[in-house]
C-alpha positions in Angstrom: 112.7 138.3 228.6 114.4 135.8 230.5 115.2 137.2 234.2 117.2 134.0 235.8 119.4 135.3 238.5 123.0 135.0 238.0 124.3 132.0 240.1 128.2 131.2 240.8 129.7 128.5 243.5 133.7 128.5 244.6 135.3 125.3 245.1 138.3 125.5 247.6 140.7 122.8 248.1 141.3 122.7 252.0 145.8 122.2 252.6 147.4 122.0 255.9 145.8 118.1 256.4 148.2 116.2 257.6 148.9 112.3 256.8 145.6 110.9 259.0 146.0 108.1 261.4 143.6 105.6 263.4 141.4 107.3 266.3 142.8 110.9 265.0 140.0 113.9 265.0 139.2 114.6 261.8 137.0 117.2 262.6 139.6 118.8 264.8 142.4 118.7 262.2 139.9 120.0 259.2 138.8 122.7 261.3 142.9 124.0 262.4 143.4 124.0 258.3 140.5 125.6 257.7 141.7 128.1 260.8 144.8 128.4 259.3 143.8 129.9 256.3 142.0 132.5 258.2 138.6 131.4 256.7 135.6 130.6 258.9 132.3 128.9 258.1 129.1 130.0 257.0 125.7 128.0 257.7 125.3 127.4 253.4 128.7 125.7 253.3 129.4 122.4 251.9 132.4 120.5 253.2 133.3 117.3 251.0 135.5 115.1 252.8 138.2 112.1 251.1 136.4 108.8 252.0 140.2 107.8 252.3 141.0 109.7 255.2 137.7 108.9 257.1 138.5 105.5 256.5 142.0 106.3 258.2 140.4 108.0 260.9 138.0 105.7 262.3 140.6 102.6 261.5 139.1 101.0 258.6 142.6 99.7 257.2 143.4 95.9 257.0 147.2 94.6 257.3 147.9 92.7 253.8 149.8 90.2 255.9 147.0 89.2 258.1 144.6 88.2 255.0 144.6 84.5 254.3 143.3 84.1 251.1 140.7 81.7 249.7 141.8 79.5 246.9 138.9 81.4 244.5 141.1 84.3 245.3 144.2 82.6 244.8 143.5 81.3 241.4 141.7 84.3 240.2 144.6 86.7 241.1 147.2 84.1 239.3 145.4 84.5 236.3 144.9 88.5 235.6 148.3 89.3 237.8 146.6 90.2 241.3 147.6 90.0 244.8 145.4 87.7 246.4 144.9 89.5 249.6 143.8 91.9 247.8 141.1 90.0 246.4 140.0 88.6 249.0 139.9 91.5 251.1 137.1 92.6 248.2 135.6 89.2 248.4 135.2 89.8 252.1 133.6 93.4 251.8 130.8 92.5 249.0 127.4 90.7 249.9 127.3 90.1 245.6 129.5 89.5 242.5 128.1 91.8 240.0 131.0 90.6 237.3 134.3 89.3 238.1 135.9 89.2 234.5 139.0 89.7 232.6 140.6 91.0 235.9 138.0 93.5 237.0 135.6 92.6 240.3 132.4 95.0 240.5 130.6 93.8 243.5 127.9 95.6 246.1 129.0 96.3 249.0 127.0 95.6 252.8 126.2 99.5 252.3 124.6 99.2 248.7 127.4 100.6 246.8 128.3 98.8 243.0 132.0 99.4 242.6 135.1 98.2 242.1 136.6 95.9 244.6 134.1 96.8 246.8 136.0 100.0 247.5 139.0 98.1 248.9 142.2 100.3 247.9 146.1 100.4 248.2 146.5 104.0 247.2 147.6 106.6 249.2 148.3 104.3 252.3 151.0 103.2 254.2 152.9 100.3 252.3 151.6 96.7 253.1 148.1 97.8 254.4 144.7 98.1 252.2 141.7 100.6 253.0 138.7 99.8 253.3 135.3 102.0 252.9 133.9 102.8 256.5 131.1 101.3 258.3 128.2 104.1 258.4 129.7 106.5 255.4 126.7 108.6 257.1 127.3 108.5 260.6 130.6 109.4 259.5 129.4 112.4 257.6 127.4 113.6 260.7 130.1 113.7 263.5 132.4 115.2 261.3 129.3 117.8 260.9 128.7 117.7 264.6 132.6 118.4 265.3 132.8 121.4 263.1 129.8 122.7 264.6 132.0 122.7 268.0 134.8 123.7 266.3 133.9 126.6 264.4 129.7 127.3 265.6 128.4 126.9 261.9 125.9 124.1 261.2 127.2 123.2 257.7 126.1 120.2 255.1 128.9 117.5 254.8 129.5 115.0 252.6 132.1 112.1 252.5 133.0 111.3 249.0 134.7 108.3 247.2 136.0 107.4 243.3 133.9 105.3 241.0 133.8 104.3 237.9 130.5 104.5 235.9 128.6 101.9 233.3 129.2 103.2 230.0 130.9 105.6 230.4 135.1 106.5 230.6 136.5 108.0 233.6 136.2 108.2 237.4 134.3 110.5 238.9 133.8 111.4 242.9 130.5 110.1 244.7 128.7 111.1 247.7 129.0 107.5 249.9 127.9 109.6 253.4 125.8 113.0 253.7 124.9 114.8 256.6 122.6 118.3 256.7 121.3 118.4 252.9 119.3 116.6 250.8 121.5 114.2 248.5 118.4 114.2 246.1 116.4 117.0 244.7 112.8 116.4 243.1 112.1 118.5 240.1 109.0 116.1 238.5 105.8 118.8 238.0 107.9 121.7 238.3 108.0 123.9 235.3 110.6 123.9 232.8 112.1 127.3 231.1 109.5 126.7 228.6 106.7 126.1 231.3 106.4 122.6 230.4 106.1 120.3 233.5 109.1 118.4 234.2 108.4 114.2 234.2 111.4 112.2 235.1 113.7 115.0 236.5 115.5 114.0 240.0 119.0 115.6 240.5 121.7 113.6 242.1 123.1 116.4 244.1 125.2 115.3 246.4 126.9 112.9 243.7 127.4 116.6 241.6 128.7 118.4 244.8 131.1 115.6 246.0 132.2 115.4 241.7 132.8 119.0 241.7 134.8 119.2 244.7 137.4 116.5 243.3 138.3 118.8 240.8 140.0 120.8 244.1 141.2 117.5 245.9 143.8 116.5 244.2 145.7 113.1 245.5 149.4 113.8 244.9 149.5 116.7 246.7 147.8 115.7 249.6 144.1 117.7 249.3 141.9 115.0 251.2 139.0 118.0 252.0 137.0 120.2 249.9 134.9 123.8 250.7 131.6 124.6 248.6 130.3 128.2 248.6 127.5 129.8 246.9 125.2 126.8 246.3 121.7 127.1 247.8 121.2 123.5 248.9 118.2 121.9 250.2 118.9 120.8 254.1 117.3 118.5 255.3 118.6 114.6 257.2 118.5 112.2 254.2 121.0 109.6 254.4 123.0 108.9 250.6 121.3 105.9 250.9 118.7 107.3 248.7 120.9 107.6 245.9 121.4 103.9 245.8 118.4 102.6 243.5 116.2 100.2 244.3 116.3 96.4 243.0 112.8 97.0 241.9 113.7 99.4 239.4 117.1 98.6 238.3 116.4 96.9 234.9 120.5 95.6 234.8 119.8 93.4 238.0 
């Protein structure tokens, strides 16, 4: 007889967030829409936060004017239709070229990150300037924690969440980039399976399953830069989402 307890989450897109600009607090403003919906926060919450606004926040945007592009960048945006400040704003962000072919530039970041354009973007900002990820994704993740904390006395997990693209496979999804208050990876190697059988290889990539879930609630068009997580019993713990990046040891497509 199988006597696994019934488990549900809600996801709950957070509105009321006005457009964010440099040295605003983020904190403050999530916790006045979260006030404003007459909800309050619970210690088991999750909040999953845009990457795009932190970025905002904390002034990680780059005038396109004041780029001066390499002639690398110059000639490879002439040839696949690119602006080359754009480029080389991407250049500028990555410590390596992981492929830069047929108009797409996957790179790794300073922070570990394999993406596109080392996370530089033009969406949803203000015309003429680029975004670009933020310096500690989680030291972002923990003031934001510690400011809701003040703001509304709950201790909650946070994580700040950004767009890849994945090998293989069609279709963005959202990432965890910062963490703050729960365990981005969970450990499931020796524990049983339904069946008993020990479990060998299994690690779950929590955080990355939160922050995709939440995405499904924060939508871009209409302005939905903040997600709320109830019901899941996460692991808490201090981890940074560093731990989801893996190691150069044991990636076999280094």
């Amino acid at each position: 007889m199988n006597c696994a307890r019934h488990q549900e989450i809600s996801v709950m897109g957070i509105a009321g967030i006005p457009e964010i600009m440099r040295g605003d607090d983020l904190g403050h403003i999530i916790s006045n829409a979260i006030k404003h919906h007459s909800l309050s926060l619970s210690a088991n919450d999750i909040l999953v936060v845009a990457q795009k606004v932190v970025s905002k926040a904390e002034g990680k945007t780059v005038r396109l004017d004041d780029i001066r592009p390499s002639t690398m960048a110059i000639e490879w945006a002439r040839a696949y239709g690119k602006d080359p400040r754009v480029v080389e704003a991407a250049l500028n962000e990555s410590i390596r070229i992981v492929r830069m072919d047929r108009g797409v530039l996957i790179s790794e970041t300073r922070h570990g990150f394999v993406c596109a354009n080392a996370g530089v973007d033009t969406s949803n900002v203000e015309d003429g300037y680029i975004t670009l990820l933020p310096d500690d994704p989680d030291g972002s993740a923990q003031r934001l924690r510690q400011s809701l904390k003040h703001e509304m006395g709950s201790d909650i997990a946070v994580i700040v969440s950004d767009t890849f693209g994945r090998p293989w496979r069609e279709g963005l999804v959202n990432v965890a980039l910062g963490v703050a208050g729960l365990e981005p990876l969970i450990d499931l190697r020796g524990k049983p399976d339904w069946k008993g059988q020990p479990l060998k290889v299994t690690v779950m990539a929590v955080a990355d399953e939160l922050a995709s879930a939440a995405e499904l609630v924060m939508s871009k068009a209409a302005g939905l830069p903040a997600a709320l997580i109830r019901g899941y019993s996460y692991q808490r713990g201090e981890s940074s989402a560093r731990s989801l990046i893996r190691a150069p040891e044991a990636d076999l497509f280094r």
